[in-house]
LODREN-230752 format. One record per atom (N, C-alpha, C): residue in three letters; x, y, z. Coordinates in steps of 0.02 Angstrom, whole numbers, padded with zeros to 5 digits, always signed. Layout:
residues N
ALAXYZ
...
//
This chain:
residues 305
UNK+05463+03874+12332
UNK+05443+03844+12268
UNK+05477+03776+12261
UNK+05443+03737+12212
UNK+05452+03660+12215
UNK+05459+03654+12155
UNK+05511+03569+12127
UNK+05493+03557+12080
UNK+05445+03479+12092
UNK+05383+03481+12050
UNK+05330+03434+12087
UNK+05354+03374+12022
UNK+05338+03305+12032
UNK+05356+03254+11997
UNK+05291+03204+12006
UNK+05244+03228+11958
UNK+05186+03144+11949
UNK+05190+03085+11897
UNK+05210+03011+11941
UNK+05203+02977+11890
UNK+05226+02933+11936
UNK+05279+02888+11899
UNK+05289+02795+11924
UNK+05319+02791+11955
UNK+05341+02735+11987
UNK+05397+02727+12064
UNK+05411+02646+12051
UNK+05464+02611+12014
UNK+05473+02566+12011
UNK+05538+02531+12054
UNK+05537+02457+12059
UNK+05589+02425+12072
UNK+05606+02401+12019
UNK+05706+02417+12005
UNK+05720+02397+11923
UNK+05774+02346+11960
UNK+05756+02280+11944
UNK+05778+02220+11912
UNK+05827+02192+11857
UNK+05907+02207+11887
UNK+05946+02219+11819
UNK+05982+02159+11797
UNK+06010+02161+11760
UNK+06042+02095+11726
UNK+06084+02114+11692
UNK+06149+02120+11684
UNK+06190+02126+11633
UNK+06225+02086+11597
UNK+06234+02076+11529
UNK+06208+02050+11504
UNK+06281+02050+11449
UNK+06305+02003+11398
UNK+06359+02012+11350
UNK+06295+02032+11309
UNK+06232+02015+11298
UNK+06215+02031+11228
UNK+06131+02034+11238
UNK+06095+02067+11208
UNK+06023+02049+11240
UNK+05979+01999+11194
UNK+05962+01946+11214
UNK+05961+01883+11203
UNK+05903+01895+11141
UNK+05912+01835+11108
UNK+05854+01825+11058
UNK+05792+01806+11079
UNK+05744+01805+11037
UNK+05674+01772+11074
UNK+05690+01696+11079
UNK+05662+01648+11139
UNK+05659+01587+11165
UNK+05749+01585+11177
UNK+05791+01617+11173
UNK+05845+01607+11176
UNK+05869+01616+11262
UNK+05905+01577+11287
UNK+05929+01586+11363
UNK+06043+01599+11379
UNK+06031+01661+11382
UNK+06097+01658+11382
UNK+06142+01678+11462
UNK+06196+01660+11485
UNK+06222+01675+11551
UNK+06252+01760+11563
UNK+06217+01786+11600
UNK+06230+01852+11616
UNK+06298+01882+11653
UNK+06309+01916+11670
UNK+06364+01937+11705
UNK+06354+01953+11781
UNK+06303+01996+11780
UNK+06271+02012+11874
UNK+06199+02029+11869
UNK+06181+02035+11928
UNK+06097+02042+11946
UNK+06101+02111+11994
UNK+06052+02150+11980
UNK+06058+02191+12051
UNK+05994+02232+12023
UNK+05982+02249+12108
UNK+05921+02282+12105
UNK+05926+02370+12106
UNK+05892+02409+12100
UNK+05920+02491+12099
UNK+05829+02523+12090
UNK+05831+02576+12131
UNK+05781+02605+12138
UNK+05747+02621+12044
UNK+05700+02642+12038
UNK+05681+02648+11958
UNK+05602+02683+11961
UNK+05579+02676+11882
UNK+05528+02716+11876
UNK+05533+02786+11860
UNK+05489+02811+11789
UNK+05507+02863+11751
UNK+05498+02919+11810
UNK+05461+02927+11839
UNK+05446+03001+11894
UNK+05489+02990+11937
UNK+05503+02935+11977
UNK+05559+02925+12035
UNK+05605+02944+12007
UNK+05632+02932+11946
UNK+05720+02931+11937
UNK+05731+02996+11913
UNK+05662+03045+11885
UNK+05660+03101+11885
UNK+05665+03157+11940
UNK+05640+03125+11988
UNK+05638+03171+12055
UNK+05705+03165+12071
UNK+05722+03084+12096
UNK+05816+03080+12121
UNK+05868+03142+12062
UNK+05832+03135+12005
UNK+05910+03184+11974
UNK+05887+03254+11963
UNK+05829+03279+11982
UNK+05825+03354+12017
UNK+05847+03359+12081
UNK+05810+03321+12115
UNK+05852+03329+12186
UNK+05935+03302+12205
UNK+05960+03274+12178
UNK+06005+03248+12208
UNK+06066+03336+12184
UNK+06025+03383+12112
UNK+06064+03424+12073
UNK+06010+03475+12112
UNK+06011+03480+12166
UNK+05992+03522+12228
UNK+05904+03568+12207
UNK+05885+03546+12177
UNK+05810+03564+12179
UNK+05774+03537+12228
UNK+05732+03582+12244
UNK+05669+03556+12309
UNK+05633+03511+12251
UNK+05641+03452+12290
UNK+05583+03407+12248
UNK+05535+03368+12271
UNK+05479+03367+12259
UNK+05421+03327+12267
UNK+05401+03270+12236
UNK+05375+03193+12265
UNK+05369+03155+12225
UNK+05302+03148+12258
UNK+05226+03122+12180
UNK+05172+03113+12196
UNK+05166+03047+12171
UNK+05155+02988+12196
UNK+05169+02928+12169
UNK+05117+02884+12197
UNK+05119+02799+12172
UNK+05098+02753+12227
UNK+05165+02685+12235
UNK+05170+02680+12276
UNK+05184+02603+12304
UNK+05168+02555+12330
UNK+05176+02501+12324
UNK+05125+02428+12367
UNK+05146+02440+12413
UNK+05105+02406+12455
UNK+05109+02362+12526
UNK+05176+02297+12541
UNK+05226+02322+12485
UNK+05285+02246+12517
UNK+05351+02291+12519
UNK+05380+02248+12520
UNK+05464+02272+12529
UNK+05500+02303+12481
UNK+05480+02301+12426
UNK+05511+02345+12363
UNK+05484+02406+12373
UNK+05391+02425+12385
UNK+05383+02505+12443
UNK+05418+02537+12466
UNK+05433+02488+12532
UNK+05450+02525+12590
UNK+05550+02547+12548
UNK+05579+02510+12518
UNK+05633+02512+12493
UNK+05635+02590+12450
UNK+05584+02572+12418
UNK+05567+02632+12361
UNK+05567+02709+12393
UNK+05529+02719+12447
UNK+05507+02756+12489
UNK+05593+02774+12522
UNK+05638+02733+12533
UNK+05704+02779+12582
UNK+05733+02780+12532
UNK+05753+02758+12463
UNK+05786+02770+12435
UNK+05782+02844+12389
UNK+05728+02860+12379
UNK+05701+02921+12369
UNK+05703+02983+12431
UNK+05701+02958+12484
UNK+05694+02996+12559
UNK+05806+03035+12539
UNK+05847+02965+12558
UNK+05909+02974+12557
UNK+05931+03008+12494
UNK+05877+03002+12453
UNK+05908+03064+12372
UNK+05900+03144+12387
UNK+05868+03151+12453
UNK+05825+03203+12463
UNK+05763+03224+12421
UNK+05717+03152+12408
UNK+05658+03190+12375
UNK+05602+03194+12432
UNK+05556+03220+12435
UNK+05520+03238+12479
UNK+05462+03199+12459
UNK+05447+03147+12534
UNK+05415+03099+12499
UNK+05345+03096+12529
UNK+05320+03134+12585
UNK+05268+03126+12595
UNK+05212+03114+12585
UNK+05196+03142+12517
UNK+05143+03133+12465
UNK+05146+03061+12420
UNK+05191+03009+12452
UNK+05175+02946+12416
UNK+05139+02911+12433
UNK+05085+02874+12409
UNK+05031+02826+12463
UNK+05057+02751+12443
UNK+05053+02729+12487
UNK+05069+02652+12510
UNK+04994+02614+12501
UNK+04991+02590+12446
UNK+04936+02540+12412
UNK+04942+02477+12439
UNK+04911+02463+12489
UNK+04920+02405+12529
UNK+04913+02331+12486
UNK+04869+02330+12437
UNK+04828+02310+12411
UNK+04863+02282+12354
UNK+04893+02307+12314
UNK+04945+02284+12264
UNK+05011+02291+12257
UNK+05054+02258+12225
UNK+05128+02240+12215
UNK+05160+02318+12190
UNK+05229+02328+12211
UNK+05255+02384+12200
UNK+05266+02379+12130
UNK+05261+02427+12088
UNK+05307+02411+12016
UNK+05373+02391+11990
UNK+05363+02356+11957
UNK+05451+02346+11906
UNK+05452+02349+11861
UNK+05531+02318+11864
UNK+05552+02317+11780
UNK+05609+02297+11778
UNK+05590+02238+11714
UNK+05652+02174+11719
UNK+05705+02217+11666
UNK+05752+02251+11681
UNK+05799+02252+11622
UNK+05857+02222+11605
UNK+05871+02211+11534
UNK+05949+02170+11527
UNK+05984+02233+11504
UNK+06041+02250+11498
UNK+06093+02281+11475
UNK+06155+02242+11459
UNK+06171+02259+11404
UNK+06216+02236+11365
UNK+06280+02256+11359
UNK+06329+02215+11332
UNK+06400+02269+11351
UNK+06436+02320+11300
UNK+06372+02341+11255
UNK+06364+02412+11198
UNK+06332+02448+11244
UNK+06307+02443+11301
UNK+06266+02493+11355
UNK+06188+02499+11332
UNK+06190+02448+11289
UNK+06098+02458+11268
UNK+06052+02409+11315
UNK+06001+02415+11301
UNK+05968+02405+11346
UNK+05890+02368+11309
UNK+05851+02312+11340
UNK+05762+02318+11335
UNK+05752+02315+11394
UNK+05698+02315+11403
UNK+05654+02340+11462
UNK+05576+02309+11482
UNK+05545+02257+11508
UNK+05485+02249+11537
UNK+05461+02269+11592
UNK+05404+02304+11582
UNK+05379+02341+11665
UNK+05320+02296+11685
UNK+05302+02275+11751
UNK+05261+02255+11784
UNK+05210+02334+11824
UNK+05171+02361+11789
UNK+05159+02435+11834
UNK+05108+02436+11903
UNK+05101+02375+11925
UNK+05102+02366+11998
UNK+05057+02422+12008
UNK+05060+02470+12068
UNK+05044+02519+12111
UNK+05025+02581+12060
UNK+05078+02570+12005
UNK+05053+02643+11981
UNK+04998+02649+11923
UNK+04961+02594+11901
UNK+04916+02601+11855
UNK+04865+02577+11910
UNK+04852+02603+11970
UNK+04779+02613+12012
UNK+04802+02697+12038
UNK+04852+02744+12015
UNK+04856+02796+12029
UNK+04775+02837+12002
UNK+04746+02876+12045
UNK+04668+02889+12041
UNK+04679+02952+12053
UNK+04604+02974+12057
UNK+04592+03060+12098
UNK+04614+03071+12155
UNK+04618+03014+12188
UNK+04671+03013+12266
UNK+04728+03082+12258
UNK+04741+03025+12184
UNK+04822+03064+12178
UNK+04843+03114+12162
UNK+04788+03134+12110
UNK+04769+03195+12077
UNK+04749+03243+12135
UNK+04710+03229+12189
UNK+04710+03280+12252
UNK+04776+03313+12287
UNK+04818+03257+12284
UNK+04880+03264+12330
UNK+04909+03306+12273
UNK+04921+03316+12216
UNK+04949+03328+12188
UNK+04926+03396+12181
UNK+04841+03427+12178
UNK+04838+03491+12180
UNK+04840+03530+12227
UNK+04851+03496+12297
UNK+04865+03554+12350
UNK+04943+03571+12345
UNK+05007+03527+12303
UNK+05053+03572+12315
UNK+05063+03623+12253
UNK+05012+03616+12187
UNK+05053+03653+12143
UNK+05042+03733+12167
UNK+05010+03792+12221
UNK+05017+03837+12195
UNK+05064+03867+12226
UNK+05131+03800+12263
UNK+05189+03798+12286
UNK+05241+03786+12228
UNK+05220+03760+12168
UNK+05270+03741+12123
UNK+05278+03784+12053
UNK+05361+03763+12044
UNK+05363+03797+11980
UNK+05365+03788+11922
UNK+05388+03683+11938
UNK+05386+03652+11869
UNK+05353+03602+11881
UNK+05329+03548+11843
UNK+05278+03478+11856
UNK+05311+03416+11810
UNK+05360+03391+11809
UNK+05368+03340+11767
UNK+05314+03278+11761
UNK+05309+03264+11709
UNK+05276+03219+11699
UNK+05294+03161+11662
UNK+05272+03101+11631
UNK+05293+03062+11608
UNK+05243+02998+11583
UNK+05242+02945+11560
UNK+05176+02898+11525
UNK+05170+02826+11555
UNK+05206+02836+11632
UNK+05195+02777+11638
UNK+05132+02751+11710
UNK+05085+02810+11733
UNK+05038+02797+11740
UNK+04991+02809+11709
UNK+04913+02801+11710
UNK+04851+02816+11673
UNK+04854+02895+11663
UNK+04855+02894+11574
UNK+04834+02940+11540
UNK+04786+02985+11570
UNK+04736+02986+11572
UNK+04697+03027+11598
UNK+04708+03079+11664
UNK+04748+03023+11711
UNK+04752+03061+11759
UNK+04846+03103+11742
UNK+04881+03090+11699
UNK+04921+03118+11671
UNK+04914+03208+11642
UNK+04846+03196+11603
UNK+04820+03239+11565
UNK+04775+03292+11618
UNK+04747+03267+11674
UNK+04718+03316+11705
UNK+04771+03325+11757
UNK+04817+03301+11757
UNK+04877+03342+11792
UNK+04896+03410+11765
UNK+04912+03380+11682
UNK+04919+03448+11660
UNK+04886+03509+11650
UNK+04798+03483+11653
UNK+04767+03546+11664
UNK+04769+03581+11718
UNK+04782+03537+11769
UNK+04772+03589+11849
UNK+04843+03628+11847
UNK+04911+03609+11816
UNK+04970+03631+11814
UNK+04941+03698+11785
UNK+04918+03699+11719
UNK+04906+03745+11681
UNK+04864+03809+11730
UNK+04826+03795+11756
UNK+04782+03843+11798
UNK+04825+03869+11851
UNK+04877+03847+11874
UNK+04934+03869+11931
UNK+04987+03901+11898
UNK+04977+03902+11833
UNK+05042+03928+11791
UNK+05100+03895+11800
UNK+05104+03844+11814
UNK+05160+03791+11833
UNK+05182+03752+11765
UNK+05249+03775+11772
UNK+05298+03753+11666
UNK+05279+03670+11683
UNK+05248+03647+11635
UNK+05242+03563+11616
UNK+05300+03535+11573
UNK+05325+03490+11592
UNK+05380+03449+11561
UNK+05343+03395+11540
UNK+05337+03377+11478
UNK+05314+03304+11495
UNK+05365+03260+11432
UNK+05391+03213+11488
UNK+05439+03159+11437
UNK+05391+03090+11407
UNK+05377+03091+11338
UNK+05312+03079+11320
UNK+05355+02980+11295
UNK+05366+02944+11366
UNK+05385+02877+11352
UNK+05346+02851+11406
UNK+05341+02785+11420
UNK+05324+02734+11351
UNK+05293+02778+11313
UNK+05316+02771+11249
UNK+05273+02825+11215
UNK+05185+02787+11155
UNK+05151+02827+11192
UNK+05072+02806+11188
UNK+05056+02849+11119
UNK+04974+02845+11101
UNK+04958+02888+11070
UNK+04931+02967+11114
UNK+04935+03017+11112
UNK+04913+03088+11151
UNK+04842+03110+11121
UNK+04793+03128+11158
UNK+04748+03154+11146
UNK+04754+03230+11104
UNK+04733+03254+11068
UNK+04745+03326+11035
UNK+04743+03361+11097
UNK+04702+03381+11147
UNK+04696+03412+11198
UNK+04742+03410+11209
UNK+04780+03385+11260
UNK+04830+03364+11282
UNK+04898+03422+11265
UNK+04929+03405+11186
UNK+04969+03450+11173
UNK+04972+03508+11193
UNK+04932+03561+11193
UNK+04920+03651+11217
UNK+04931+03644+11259
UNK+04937+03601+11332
UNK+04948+03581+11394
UNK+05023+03571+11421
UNK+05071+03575+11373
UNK+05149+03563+11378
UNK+05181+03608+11359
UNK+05215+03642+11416
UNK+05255+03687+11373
UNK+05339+03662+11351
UNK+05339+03613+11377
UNK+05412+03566+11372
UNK+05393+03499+11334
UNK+05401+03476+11288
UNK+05392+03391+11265
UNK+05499+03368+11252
UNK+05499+03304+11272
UNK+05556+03297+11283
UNK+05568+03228+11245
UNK+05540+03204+11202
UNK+05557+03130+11165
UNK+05624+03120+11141
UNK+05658+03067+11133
UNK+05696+03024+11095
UNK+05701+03033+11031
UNK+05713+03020+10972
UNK+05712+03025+10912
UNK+05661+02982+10883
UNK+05673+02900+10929
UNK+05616+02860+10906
UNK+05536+02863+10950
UNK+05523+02895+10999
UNK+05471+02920+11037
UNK+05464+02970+11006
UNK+05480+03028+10967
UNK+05487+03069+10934
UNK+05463+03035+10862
UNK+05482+02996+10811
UNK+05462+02960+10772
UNK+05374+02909+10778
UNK+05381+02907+10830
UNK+05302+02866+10836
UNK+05257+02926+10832
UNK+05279+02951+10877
UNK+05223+03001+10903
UNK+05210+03039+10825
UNK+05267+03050+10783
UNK+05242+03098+10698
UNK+05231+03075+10658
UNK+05235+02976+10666
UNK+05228+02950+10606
UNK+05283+02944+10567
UNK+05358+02949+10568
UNK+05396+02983+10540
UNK+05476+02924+10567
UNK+05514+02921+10538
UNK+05586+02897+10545
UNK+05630+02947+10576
UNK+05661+02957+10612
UNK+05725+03015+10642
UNK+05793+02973+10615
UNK+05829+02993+10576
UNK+05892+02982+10568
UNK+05945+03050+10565
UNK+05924+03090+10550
UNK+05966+03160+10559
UNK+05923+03229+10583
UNK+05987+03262+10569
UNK+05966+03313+10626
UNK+05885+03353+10576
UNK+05879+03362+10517
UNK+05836+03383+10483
UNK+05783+03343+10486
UNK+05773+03291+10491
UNK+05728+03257+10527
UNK+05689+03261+10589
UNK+05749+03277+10616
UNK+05727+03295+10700
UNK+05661+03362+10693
UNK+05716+03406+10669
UNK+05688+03481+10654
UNK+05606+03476+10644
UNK+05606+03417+10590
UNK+05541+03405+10560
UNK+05492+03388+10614
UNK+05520+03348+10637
UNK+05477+03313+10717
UNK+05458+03364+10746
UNK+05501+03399+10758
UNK+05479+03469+10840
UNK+05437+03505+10793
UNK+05431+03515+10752
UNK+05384+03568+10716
UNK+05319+03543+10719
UNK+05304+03486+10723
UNK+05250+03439+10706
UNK+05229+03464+10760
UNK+05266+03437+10818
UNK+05244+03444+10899
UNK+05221+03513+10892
UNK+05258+03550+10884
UNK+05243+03643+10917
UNK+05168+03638+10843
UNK+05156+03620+10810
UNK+05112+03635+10771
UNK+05039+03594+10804
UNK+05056+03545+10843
UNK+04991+03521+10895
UNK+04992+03564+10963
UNK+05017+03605+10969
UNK+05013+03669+11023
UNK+05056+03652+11064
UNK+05125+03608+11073
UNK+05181+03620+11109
UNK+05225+03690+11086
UNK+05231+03712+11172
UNK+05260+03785+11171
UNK+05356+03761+11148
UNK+05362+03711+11157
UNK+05443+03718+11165
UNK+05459+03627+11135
UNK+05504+03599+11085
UNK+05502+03519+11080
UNK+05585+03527+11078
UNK+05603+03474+11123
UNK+05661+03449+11130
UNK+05674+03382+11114
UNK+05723+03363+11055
UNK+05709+03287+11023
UNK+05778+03275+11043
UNK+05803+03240+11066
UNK+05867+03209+11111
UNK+05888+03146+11052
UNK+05928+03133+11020
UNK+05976+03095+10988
UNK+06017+03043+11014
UNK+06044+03042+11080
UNK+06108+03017+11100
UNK+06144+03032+11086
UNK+06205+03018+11054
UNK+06281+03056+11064
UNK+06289+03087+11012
UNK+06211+03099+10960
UNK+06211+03134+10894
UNK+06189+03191+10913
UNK+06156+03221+10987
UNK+06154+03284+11010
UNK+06077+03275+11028
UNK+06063+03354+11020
UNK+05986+03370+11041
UNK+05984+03430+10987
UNK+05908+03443+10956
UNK+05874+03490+10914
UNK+05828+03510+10983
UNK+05794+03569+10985
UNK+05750+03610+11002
UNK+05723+03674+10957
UNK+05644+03672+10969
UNK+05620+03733+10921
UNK+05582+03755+10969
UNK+05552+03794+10953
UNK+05496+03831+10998
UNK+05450+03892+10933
UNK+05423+03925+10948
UNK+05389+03964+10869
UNK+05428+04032+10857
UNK+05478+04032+10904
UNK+05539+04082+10886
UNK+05592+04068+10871
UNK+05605+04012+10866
UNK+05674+03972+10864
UNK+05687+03920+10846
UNK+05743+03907+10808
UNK+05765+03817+10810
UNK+05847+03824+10825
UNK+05858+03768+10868
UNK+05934+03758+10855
UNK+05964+03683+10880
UNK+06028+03682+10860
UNK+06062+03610+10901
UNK+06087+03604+10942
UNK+06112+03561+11007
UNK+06162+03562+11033
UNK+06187+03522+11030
UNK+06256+03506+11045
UNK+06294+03443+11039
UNK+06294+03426+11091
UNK+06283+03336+11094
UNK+06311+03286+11155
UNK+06373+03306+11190
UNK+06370+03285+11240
UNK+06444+03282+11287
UNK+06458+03203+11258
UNK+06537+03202+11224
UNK+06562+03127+11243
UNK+06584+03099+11282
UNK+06548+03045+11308
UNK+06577+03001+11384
UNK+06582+02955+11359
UNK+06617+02891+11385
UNK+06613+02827+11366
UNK+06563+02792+11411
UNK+06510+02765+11386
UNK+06427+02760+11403
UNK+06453+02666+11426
UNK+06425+02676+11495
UNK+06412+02597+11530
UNK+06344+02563+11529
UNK+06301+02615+11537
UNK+06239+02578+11550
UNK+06200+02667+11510
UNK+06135+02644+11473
UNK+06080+02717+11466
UNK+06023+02706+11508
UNK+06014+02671+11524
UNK+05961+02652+11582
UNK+05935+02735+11604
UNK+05908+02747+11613
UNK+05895+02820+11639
UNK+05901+02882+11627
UNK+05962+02870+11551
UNK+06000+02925+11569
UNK+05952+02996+11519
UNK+05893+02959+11487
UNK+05838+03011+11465
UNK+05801+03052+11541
UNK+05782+03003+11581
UNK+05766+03039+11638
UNK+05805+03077+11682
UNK+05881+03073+11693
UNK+05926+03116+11692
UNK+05927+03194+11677
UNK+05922+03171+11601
UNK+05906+03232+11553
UNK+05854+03284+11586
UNK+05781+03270+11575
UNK+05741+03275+11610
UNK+05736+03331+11691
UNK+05777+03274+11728
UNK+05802+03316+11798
UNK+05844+03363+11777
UNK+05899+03371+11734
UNK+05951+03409+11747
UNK+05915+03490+11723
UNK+05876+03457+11642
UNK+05830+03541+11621
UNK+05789+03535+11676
UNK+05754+03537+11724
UNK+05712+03550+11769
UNK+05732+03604+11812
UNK+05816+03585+11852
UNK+05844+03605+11884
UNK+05859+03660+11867
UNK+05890+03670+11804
UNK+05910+03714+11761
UNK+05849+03783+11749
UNK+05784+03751+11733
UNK+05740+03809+11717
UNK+05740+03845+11800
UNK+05722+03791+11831
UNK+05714+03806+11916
UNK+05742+03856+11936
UNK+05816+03862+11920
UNK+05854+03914+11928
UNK+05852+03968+11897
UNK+05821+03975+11833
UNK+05819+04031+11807
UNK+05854+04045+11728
UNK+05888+03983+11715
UNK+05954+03976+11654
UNK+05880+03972+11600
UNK+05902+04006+11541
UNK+05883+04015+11487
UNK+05878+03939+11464
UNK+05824+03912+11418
UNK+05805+03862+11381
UNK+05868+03845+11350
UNK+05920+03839+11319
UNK+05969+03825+11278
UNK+06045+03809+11347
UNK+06022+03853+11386
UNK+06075+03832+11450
UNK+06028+03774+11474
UNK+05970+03762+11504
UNK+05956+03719+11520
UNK+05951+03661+11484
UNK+05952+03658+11428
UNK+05960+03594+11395
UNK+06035+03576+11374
UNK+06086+03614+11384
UNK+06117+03578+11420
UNK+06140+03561+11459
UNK+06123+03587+11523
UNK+06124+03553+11605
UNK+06078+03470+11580
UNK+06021+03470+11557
UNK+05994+03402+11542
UNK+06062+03361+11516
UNK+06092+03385+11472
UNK+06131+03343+11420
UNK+06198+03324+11463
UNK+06204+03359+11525
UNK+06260+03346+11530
UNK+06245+03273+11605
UNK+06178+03299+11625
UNK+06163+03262+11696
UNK+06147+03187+11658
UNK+06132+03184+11587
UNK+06119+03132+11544
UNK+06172+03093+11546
UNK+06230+03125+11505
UNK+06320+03104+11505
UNK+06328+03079+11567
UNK+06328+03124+11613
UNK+06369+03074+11675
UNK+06296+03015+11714
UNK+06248+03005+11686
UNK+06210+02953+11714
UNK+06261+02889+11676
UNK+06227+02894+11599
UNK+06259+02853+11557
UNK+06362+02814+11581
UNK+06369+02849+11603
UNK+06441+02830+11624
UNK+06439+02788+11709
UNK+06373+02755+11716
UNK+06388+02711+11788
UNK+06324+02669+11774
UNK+06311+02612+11803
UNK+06254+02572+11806
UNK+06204+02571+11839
UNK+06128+02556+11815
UNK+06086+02568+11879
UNK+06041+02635+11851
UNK+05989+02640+11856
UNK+05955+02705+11859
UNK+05964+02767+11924
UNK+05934+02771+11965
UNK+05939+02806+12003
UNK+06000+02808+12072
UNK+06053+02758+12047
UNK+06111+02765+12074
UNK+06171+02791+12025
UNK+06147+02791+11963
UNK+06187+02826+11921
UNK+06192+02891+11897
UNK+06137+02919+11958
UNK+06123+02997+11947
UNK+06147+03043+12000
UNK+06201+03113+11952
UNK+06247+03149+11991
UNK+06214+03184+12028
UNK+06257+03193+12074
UNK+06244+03254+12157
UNK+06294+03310+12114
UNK+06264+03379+12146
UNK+06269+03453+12127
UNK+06344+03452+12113
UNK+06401+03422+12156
UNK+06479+03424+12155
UNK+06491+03405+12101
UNK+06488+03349+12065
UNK+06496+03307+12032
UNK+06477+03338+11965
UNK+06416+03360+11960
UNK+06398+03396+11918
UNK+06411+03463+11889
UNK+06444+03492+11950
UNK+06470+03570+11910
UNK+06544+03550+11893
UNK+06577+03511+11925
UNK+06645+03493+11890
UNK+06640+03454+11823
UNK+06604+03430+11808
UNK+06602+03419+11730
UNK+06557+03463+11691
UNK+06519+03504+11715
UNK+06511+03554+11681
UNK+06569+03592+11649
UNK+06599+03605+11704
UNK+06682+03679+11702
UNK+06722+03628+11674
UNK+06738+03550+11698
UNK+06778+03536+11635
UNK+06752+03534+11569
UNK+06702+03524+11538
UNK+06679+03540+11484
UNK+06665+03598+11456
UNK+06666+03658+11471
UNK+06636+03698+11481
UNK+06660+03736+11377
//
């Protein structure tokens, strides 16, 4: 059994930054560096690197940020065969600045992955009735997002879907997730609604599970995480780290509950395996170099514990 991952594969473009600049404003940065990226890639690296069999179904161009994309994912141990090399167009990015509060904006160029087609959608249904979970995510075409999740659904395969950039969702769509994983403010678009506390949150996931999500997890930052499901509501609290960069560290999250269900840990243990693979992203720079291997990760588990 697998955990399968459809969606983007970017090159992230970093900049750090004392402050993130105003509009027309030009200010002197601190360093530049490049780091593997992309919501499904950085999802696969932090299941796999936290020892899940993982699969990535993706595209990449025809240039050197590809072929880059392609070993850096290989050396995370994600299993990359199923990526196609789009000769034809530029790999994806994304220019980010980070600041020295650890915040962050973000521009994506989506290259390779907004010509992701039925190609992909093929590759993607010969491994699910090998898999056990399907992450998903919004940064290729909707459609073929959404009929991911129907073929998931017909394999009985648990759908994650981390609903950023966050778009508008088709009603369909919802009954199709049994995991939704937003932000407070991806969480806020998506209900129409402001998140500032935890009763707020509450309000959000109900919304969701009331458009036919089986399970809503609304993530806060260091104000914690709410989850409901139609048997339950509860909170958990953040781990405190002192946060360098968040670049990723939602997709972190993401990998760590993946890993977590994968294994078998109850919904409330697995969210916080997410929360904690979140914490130690947030504490180094870089997306998918700031995401822990299995060692690393059970020792701050047990020291936290």
């Amino acid at each position: 059994m697998t955990v399968l991952v459809f969606g983007s594969i970017n090159m992230d473009l970093v900049i750090r930054t004392p402050r993130i600049p105003a509009p027309g404003e030009t200010i002197i940065g601190h360093e530049f560096f490049t780091a593997g990226g992309g919501k499904g890639a950085n999802q696969a690296v932090a299941a796999a690197r936290l020892a899940a069999p993982t699969k990535m179904i993706g595209r990449v161009g025809g240039d050197s940020f590809g072929v880059d994309m392609i070993r850096l994912l290989a050396e995370s141990n994600v299993d990359v065969d199923s990526i196609f090399v789009d000769e034809n167009v530029a790999t994806g990015v994304a220019i980010i600045a980070v600041d020295d509060a650890a915040q962050n904006n973000i521009i994506i160029a989506s290259g390779a992955n907004s010509r992701v087609d039925q190609t992909d959608l093929d590759r993607l249904k010969q491994h699910l009735p090998h898999a056990k979970i399907l992450l998903l995510q919004l940064e290729i075409p909707l459609d073929m997002i959404v009929a991911a999740a129907q073929l998931a659904r017909q394999h009985n395969v648990t759908v994650i879907l981390d609903p950023a950039p966050t778009q508008p969702l088709p009603a369909e769509f919802y009954p199709l997730i049994d995991i939704i994983t937003p932000n407070e403010i991806e969480a806020g678009q998506l209900c129409n609604s402001v998140i500032k506390t935890k009763e707020d949150a509450f309000g959000a996931a109900q919304q969701l599970l009331g458009r036919g999500v089986r399970q809503a997890i609304i993530k806060m930052g260091a104000a914690g995480m709410v989850y409901a499901s139609q048997e339950k509501a509860d909170f958990i609290p953040a781990f405190q780290v002192t946060a360098v960069d968040t670049v990723a560290a939602g997709d972190s999250f993401n990998g760590g509950l993946a890993t977590a269900l994968f294994e078998g840990l109850p919904l409330p243990e697995a969210i916080r395996w997410g929360a904690a693979a979140g914490a130690l992203s947030a504490t180094k720079s870089g997306a998918q170099p700031s995401m822990a291997y299995r060692p690393e990760f059970d020792a701050f588990l047990k020291a936290n514990a």
